[in-house]
C-alpha distance (Angstrom), angle and dihedral (degrees) to the residues before:
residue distance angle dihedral
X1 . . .
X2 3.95 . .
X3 3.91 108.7 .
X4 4.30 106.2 178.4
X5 4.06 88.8 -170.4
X6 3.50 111.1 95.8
X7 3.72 139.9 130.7
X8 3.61 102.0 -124.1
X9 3.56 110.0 48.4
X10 4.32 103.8 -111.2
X11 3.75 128.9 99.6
X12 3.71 125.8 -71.3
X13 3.50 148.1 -146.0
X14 3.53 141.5 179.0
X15 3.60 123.1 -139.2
X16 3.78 127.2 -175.8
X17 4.04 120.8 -128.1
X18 3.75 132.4 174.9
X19 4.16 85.5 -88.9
X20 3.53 100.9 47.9
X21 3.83 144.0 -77.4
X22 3.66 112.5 -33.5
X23 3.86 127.7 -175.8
X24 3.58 133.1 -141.6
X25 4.05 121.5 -159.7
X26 3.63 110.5 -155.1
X27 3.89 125.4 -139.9
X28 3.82 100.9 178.7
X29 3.82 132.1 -163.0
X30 3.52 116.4 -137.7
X31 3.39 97.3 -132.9
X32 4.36 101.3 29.0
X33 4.43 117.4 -144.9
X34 3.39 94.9 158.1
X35 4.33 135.1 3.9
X36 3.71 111.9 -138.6
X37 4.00 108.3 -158.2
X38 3.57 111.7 -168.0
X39 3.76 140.9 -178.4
X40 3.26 147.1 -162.4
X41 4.04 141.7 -108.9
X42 3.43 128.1 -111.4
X43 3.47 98.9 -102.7
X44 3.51 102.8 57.4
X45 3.75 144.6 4.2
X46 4.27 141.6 -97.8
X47 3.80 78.7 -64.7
X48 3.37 95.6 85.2
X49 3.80 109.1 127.3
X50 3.47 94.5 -121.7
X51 3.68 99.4 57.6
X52 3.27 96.7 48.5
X53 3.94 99.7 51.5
X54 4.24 74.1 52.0
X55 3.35 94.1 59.7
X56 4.10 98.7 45.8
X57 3.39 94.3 44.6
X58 3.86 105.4 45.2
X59 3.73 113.3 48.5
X60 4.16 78.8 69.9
X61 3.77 86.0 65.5
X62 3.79 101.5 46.9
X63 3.99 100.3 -90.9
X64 3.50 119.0 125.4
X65 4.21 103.3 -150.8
X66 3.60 112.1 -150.4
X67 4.31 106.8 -167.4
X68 3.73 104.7 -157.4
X69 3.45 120.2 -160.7
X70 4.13 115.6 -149.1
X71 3.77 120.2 -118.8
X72 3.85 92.9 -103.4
X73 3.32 98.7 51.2
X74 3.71 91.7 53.5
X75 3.73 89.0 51.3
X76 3.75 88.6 51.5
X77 3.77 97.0 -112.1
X78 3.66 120.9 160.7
X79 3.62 100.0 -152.9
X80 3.94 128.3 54.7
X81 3.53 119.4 -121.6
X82 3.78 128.2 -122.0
X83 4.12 113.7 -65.0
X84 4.09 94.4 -109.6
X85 4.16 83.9 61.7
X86 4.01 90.9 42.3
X87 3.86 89.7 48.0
X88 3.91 90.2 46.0
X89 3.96 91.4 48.7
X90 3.93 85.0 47.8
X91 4.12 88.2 52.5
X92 3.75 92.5 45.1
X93 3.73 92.0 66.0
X94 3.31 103.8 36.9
X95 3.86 99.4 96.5
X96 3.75 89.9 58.9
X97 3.71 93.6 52.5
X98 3.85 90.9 50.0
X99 3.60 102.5 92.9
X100 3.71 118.1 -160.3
X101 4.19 108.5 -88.5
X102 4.19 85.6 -9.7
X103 3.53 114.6 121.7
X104 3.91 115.7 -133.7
X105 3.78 124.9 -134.4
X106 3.84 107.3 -157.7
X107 3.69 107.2 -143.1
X108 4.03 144.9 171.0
X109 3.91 146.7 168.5
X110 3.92 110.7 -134.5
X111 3.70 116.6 -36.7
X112 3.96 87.0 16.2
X113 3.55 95.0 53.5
X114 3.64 89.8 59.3
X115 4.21 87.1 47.7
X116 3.71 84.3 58.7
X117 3.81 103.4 47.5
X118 4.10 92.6 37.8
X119 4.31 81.6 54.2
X120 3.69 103.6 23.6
X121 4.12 96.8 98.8
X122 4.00 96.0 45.3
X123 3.49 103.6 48.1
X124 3.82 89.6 43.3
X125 3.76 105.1 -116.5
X126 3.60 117.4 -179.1
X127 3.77 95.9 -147.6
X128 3.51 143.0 5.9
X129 3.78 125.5 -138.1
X130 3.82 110.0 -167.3
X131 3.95 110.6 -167.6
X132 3.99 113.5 -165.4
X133 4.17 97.7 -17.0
X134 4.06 105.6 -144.2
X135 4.45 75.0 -132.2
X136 4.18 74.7 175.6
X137 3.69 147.8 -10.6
X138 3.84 107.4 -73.6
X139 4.45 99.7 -82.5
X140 3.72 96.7 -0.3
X141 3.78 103.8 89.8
X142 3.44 96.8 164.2
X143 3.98 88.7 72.5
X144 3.90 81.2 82.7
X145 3.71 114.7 -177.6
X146 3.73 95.7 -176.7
X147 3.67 93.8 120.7
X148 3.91 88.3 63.6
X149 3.98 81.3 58.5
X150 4.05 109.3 33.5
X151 4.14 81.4 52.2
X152 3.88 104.6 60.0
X153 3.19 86.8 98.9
X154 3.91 93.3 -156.3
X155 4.22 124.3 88.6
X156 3.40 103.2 -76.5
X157 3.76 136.4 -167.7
X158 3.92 128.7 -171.7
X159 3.73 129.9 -157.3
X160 3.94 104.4 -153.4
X161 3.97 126.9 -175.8
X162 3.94 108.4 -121.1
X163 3.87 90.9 -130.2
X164 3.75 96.6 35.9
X165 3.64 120.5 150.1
X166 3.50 98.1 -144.8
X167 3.50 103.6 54.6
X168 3.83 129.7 -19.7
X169 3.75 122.4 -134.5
X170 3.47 89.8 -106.9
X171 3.83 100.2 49.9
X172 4.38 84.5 69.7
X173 3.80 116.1 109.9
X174 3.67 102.2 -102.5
X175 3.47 112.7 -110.9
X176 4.12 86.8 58.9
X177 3.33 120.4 141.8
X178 4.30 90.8 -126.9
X179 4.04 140.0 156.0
X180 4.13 116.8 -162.5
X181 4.01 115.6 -148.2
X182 3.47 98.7 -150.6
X183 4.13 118.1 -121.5
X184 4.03 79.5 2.0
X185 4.22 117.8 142.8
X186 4.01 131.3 -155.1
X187 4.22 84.4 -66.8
X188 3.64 92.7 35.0
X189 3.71 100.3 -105.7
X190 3.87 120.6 155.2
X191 3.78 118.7 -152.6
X192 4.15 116.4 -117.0
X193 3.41 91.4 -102.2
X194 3.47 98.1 55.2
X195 3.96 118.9 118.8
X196 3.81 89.3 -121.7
X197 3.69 140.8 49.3
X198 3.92 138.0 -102.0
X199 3.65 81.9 -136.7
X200 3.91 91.9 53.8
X201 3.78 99.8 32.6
X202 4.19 79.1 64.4
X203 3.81 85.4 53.3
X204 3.67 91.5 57.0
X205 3.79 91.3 57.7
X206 3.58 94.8 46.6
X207 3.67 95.4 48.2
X208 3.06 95.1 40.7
X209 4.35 93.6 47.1
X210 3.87 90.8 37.7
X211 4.32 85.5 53.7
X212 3.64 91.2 51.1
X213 3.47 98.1 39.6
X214 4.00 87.3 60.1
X215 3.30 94.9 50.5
X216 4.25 95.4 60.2
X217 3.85 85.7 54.7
């Protein structure tokens, strides 16, 4: 079902799953490689910053970005529900992101980051892009979700703030595929004072995303 309100400008559709309605905006490439589906964290929506510079920059480069909006937050629910509901809300949509002969790269910021490595290996993803990984609870590190990471099973790149709460670049298992944006927080914001940009520390996702993204094919 067509739905023309959205917050990011691209066509819609919602699509029923065993949690709820969810909605997918579309930002297609004209000539498709690779799909990137990506959600959203559980503080906030397919507004995120970073998803959005994703899905102006990418479609130029041959990925379609699909921004999937979670069951609760299309209910207009403040609170995300336990992971085993997220992860079935993921699953739901799935078959609608799963272009014909396209390859899908399961991806996430925060909470949906860890929706898209705890699913990635079942539903077959090619890829998964992890966007600010909540590695731990903001100053208890030994809450270690690592596993959630480490068990993808799928190439996997992160894009981590260098002054994020939630894990620091530094605090990844080395070996991890992983890209710092300098100064940047758990949204990717850099103070004023930093000695780069908002604008550029967007261009260091991109670049970094779009890079990756040619490398899986």
């Amino acid at each position: 079902m067509t739905d023309v309100t959205n917050p990011t400008g691209g066509p819609s559709e919602i699509i029923g799953t065993d949690a709820g309605d969810a909605r997918v905006t579309w930002h297609r490439a004209k000539r498709a490689r690779l799909v990137l589906a990506v959600s959203h964290g559980a503080g906030g929506g397919i507004e995120a910053r970073d998803l959005r510079a994703l899905a102006r920059v990418l479609p130029a480069h041959g990925v379609t970005v699909a921004l999937v909006e979670q069951p609760w937050r299309v209910a207009g629910k403040k609170v995300a529900p336990a992971p085993k509901t997220l992860d079935a809300g993921w699953r739901g949509v799935w078959p609608a992101l799963a272009e014909p002969g396209v390859p899908v790269i399961s991806g996430g910021r925060s909470a949906g980051a860890r929706v898209a490595c705890r699913t990635a290996e079942d539903l077959g993803a090619h890829a998964v892009l992890a966007l600010s990984f909540p590695l731990h609870p903001p100053g208890r590190p030994e809450k270690s979700r690592v596993d959630e990471l480490l068990g993808a099973g799928v190439p996997t790149l992160v894009v981590q703030g260098g002054n994020d709460p939630f894990g620091k670049p530094e605090e990844f298992p080395r070996g991890t595929d992983i890209v710092e944006v300098p100064y940047g927080d758990h949204g990717f914001a850099v103070p004023k004072r930093a000695e780069i940009t908002q604008d550029r520390a967007l261009e260091v996702i991109t670049d970094a995303v779009v890079e990756w993204t040619s490398s899986l094919g």
